[in-house]
C-alpha positions in Angstrom: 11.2 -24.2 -3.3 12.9 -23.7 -6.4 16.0 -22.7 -6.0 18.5 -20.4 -7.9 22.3 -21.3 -8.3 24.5 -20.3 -5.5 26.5 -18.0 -8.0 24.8 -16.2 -10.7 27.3 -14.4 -12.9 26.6 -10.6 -12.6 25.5 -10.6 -16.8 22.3 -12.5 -16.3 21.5 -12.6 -12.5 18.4 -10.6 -13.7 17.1 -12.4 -16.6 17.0 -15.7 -14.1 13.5 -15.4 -13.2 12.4 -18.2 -9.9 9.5 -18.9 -8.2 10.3 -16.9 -5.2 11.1 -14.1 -7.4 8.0 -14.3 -9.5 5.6 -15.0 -6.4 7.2 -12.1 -4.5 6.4 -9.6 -7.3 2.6 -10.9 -8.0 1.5 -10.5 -4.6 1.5 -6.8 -4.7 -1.2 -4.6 -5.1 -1.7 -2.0 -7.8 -1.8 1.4 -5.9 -2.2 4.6 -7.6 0.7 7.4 -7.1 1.6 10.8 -7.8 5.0 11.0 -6.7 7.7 8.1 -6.8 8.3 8.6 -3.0 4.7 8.5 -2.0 5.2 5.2 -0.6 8.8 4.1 1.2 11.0 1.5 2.0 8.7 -1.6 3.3 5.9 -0.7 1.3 7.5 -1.6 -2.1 7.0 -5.2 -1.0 3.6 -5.1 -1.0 2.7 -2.2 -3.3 3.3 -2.2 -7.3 3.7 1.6 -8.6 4.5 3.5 -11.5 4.6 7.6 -10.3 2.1 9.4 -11.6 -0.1 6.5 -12.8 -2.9 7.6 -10.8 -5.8 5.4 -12.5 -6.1 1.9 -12.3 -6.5 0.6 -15.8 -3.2 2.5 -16.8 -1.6 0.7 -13.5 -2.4 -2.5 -14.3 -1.3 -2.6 -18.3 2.2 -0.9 -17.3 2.0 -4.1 -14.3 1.5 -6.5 -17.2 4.6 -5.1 -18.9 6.9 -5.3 -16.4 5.5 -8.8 -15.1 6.6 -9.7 -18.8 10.1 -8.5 -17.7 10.3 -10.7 -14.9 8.5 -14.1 -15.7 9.6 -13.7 -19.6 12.6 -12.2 -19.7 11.7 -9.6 -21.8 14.3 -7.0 -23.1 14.4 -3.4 -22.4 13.6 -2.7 -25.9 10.6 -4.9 -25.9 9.6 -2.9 -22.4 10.7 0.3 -23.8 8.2 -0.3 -26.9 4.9 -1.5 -24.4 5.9 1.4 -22.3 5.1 3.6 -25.3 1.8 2.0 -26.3 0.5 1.9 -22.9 1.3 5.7 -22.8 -0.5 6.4 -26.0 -3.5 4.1 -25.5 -4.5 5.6 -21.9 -3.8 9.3 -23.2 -1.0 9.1 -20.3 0.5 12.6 -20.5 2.8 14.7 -18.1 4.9 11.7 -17.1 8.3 12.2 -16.1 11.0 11.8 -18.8 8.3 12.8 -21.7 8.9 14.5 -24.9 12.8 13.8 -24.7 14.4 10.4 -26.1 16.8 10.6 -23.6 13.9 11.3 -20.8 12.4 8.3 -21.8 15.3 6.4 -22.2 15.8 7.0 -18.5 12.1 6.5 -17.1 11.3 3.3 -19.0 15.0 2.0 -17.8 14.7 3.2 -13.9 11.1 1.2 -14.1 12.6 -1.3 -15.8 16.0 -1.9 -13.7 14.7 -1.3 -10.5 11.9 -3.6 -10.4 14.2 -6.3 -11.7 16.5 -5.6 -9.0 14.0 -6.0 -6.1 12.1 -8.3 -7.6 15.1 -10.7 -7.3 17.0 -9.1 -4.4 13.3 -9.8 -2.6 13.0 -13.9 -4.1 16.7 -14.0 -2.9 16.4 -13.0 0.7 13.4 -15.6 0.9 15.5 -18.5 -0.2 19.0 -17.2 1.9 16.1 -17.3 5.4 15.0 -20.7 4.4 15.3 -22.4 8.2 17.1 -24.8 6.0 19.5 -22.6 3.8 20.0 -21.0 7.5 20.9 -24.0 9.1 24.4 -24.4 7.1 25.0 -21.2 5.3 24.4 -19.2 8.3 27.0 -15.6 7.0 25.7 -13.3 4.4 28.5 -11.8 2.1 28.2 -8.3 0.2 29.1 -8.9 -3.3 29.8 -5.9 -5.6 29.3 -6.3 -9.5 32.3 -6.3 -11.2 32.7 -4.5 -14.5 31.1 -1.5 -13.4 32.4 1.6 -15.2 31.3 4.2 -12.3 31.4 2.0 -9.4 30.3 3.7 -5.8 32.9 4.2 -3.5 30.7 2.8 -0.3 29.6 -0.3 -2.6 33.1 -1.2 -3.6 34.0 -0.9 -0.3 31.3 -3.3 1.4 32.5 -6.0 -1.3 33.4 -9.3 0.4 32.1 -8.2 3.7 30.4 -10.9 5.4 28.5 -10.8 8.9 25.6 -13.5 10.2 22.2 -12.9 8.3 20.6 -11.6 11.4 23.3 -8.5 12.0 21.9 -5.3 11.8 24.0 -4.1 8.7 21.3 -6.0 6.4 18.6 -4.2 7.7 19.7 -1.1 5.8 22.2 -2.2 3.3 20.9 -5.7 2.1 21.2 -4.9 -1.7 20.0 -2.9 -4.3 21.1 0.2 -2.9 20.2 2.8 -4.8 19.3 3.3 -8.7 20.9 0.8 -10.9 22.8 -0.7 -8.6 23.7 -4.4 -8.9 25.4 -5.7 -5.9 24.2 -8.2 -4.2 24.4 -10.9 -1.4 26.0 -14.3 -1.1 25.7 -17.3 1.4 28.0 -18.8 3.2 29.1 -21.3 5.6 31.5 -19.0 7.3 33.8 -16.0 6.5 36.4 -16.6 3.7 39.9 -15.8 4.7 40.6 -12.2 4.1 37.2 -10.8 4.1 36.4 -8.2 6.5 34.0 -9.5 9.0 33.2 -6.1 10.9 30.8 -3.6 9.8 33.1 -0.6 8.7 33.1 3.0 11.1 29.8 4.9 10.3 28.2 2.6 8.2 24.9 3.6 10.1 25.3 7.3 10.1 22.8 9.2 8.0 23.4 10.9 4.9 21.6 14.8 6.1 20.4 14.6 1.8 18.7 11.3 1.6 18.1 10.1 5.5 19.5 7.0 4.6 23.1 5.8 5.3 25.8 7.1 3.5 26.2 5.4 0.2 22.2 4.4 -0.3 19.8 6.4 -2.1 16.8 7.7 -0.6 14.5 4.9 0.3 16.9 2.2 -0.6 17.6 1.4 3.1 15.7 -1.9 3.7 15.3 -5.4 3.0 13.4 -5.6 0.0 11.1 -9.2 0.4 11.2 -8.7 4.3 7.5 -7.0 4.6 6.0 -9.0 1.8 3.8 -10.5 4.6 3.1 -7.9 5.9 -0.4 -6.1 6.2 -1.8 -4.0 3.1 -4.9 -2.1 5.3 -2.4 -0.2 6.8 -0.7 1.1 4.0 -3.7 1.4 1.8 -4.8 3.5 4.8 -2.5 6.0 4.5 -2.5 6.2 0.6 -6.0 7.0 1.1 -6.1 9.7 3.3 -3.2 11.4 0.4 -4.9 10.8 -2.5 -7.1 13.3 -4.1 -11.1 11.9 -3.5 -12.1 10.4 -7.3 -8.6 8.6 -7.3 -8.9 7.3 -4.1 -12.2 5.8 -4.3 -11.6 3.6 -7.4 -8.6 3.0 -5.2 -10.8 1.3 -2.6 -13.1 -0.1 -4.2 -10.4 -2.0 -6.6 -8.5 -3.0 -3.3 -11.4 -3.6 -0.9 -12.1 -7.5 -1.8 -8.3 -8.0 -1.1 -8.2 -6.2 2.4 -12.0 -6.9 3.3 -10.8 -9.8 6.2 -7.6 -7.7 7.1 -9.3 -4.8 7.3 -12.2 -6.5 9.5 -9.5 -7.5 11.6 -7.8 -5.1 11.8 -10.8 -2.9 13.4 -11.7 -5.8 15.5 -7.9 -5.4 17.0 -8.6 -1.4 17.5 -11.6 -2.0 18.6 -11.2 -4.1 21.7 -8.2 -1.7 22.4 -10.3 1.7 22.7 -12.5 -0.3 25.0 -9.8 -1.8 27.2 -7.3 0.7 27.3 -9.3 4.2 26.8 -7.7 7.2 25.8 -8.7 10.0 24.0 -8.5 11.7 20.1 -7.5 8.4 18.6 -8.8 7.7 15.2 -8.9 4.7 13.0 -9.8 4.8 9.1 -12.3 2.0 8.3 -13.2 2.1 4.5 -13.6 4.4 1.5 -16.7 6.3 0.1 -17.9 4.2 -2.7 -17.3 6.4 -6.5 -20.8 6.3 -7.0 -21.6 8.0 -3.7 -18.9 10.4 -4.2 -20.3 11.1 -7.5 -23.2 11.9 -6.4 -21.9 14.3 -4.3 -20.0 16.1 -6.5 -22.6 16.2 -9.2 -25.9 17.2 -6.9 -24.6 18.7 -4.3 -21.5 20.6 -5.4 -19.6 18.6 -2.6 -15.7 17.6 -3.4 -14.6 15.5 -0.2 -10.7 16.3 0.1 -9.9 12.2 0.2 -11.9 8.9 0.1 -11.1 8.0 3.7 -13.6 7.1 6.3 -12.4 7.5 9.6 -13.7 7.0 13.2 -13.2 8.6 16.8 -12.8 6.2 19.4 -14.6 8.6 21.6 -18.0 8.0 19.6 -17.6 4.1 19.8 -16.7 4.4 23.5 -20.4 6.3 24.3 -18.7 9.6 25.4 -20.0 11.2 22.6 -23.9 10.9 21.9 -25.6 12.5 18.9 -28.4 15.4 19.6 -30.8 12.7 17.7 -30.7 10.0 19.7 -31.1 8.3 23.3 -29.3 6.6 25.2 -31.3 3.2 24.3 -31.3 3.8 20.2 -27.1 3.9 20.5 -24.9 1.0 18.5 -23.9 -2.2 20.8 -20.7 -3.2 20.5 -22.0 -6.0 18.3 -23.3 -3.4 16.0 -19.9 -1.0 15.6 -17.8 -4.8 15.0 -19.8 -4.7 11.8 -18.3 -1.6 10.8 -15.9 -1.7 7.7 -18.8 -4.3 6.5 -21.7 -1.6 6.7 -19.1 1.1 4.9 -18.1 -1.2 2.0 -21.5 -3.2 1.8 -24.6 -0.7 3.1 -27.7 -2.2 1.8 -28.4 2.0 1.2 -27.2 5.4 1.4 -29.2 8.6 2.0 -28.3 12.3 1.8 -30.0 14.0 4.9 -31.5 17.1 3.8 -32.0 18.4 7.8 -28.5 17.7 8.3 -26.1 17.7 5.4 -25.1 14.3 5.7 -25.3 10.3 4.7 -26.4 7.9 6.3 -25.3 4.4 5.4 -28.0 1.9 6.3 -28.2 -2.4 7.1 -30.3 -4.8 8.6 -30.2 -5.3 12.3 -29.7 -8.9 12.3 -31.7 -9.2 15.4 -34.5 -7.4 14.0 -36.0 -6.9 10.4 -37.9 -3.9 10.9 -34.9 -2.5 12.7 -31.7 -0.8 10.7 -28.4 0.2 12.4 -27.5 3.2 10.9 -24.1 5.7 10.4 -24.2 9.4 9.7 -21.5 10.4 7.8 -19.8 13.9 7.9 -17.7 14.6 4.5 -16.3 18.0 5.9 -13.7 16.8 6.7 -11.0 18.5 9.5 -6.8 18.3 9.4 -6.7 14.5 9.1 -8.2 14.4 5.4 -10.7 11.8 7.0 -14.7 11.6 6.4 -15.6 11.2 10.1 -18.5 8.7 11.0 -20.5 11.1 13.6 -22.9 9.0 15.1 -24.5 5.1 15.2 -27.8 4.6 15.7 -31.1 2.0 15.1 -34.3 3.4 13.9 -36.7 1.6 12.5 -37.7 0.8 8.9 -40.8 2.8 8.1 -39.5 5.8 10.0 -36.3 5.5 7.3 -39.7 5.3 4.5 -41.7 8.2 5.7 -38.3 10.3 5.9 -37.8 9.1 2.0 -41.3 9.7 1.1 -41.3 13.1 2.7 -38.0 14.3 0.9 -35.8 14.2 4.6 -34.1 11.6 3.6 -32.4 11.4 -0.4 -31.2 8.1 -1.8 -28.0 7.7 -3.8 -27.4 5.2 -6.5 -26.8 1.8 -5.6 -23.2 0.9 -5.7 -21.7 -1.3 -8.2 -20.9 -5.0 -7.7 
């Protein structure tokens, strides 16, 4: 571990870059936004985002600027100027802050303060839990910046405060706590003399404006580094199920080799729950339409998906729902439905059904090459956002041919690798 000195003066705590610092900050994942408080709290640990940089080329040039911040020590000037030429190159329009000096003065410098501030705050918190650094520094303290001209009241208040790392105050208040703040925490062997070592009346009663405590801005109350190891399919989940279809279907297709063995997982995990503790109208996302496919739909059949999500009722992979096409003995063993975020981000092919309105994403058997297992797809999709899988079946190979051959069934492009 590479560690940062015990007391940083306030002036340059944020042009120190460390490894855990710079590691924290390069494990995230480029996710595409509309709004700055599409994603809250926790999620920052493992999600980069600029609001309303929806595409992913855009993303990842504004993530290459502000990764200069933090591993180079680049100056808000030199950010401020990157910003720009990012903005111009990508045709970026619309942005908060735009057309104004001053507006711009203030996006660039939010982006560029705040993901200093957790950047560090996050390398921080993984050196002060160190079982180590634990072992004989076991008391956080709250440590206000001095030389603030417009210091909070709640921040100046909480300075010098010092409780053991595991009390509950640092679960909301472990610093930054809102925008531009600088406070931050200390270690220590044990209380110094004088400083308070009780966590003050109310600190955990909620602000009715923000739903955070009193003092911290919206969003603000959590421990920025604490979730960095934990899962992305979850959150890339629910991103997917907001974001409009086109966006979130580069989405997943940028993220899926990242979350492919989480993901798999993950449905394994839901999986053997549906079947050992049934209950019913649970649902479980387990991929993204592919942008080709949803291309295609758009372009040939006038179809616009409301979301990329692919989603899955556990009554279907239970048996209590069987499809009007198929027996009893052509159904998906349980074998065949573990396989499932594979067949959705890997089908060896995709047809449109003319009979029925809907794809079918096809692969090899495994036990059987003249055999496919086989997913119709239902785009319409209901309250959830979700494109529901409908049905699982097997059918065999030169059925799938005559079906092709006799216009039933309507290939769609291959999708890119």
């Amino acid at each position: 571990m590479t560690t940062a000195p015990a007391d940083i003066k306030a002036g340059i705590a944020f042009k120190t870059p460390f490894d855990e610092q710079l590691e924290f900050f390069r494990a995230k994942l480029n996710l595409p936004t509309d709004r700055w408080d599409d994603i809250m709290r926790s999620a920052h640990d493992r999600a980069f985002i600029v609001a309303g940089a929806a595409k992913a080329d855009l993303l990842q040039d504004l993530r290459q600027a502000v990764d200069g911040v933090i591993g180079n020590g680049h100056s808000i000037g030199r950010f401020r100027k990157d910003f720009q030429a990012i903005a111009a190159r990508h045709g970026w329009t619309g942005w908060t802050g735009e057309g104004s000096k001053a507006g711009e003065a203030w996006r660039t410098r939010v982006i560029y303060q705040t993901n200093l501030q957790t950047s560090y705050a996050a390398g921080r918190w993984r050196q002060l839990n160190d079982p180590a650094v634990l072992a004989g520094l076991p008391y956080w303290e709250y440590v206000h910046r001095d030389g603030v001209l417009h210091p909070r009241p709640q921040h100046l208040a909480w300075n010098g405060l010092t409780l053991r790392h595991d009390d509950a105050f640092w679960r909301t208040h472990y610093p930054p706590n809102g925008w531009g703040c600088h406070c931050r925490v200390r270690a220590r062997v044990k209380p110094r003399a004088g400083n308070s070592t009780e966590r003050p009346d109310g600190w955990d009663a909620l602000d009715p404006k923000t739903q955070a405590p009193r003092g911290i801005d919206k969003g603000f109350d959590y421990q920025p580094g604490a979730s960095a190891a934990a899962p992305l399919q979850g959150l890339i989940d629910q991103k997917l199920i907001k974001l409009d279809a086109p966006i979130g279907a580069a989405m997943g297709r940028h993220l899926e080799p990242a979350v492919r063995m989480e993901r798999q997982q993950a449905w394994w995990n839901t999986l053997d729950d549906w079947r050992g503790t049934p209950q019913r109208g649970r649902v479980a996302v387990v991929g993204a339409i592919a942008p080709e496919h949803l291309d295609w739909l758009m372009r040939e059949k006038k179809i616009a998906p409301q979301s990329a999500a692919v989603g899955i009722r556990e009554g279907l992979v239970r048996g209590t729902k069987q499809d009007r096409h198929m027996s009893a003995q052509d159904g998906l063993a349980d074998s065949d439905w573990r396989r499932l975020p594979e067949i959705i981000a890997q089908p060896e092919a995709v047809y449109y059904d003319e009979r029925t309105g809907k794809l079918v994403y096809v692969v090899s058997s495994g036990d059987d090459a003249q055999t496919k297992l086989s997913l119709e797809f239902d785009y319409r999709v209901g309250k959830e956002r979700l494109n529901m899988i409908v049905s699982g079946f097997r059918q065999a190979e030169f059925k799938i041919a005559e079906m092709v051959k006799g216009g039933l069934y309507v290939p769609l492009p291959e999708v890119w690798r």
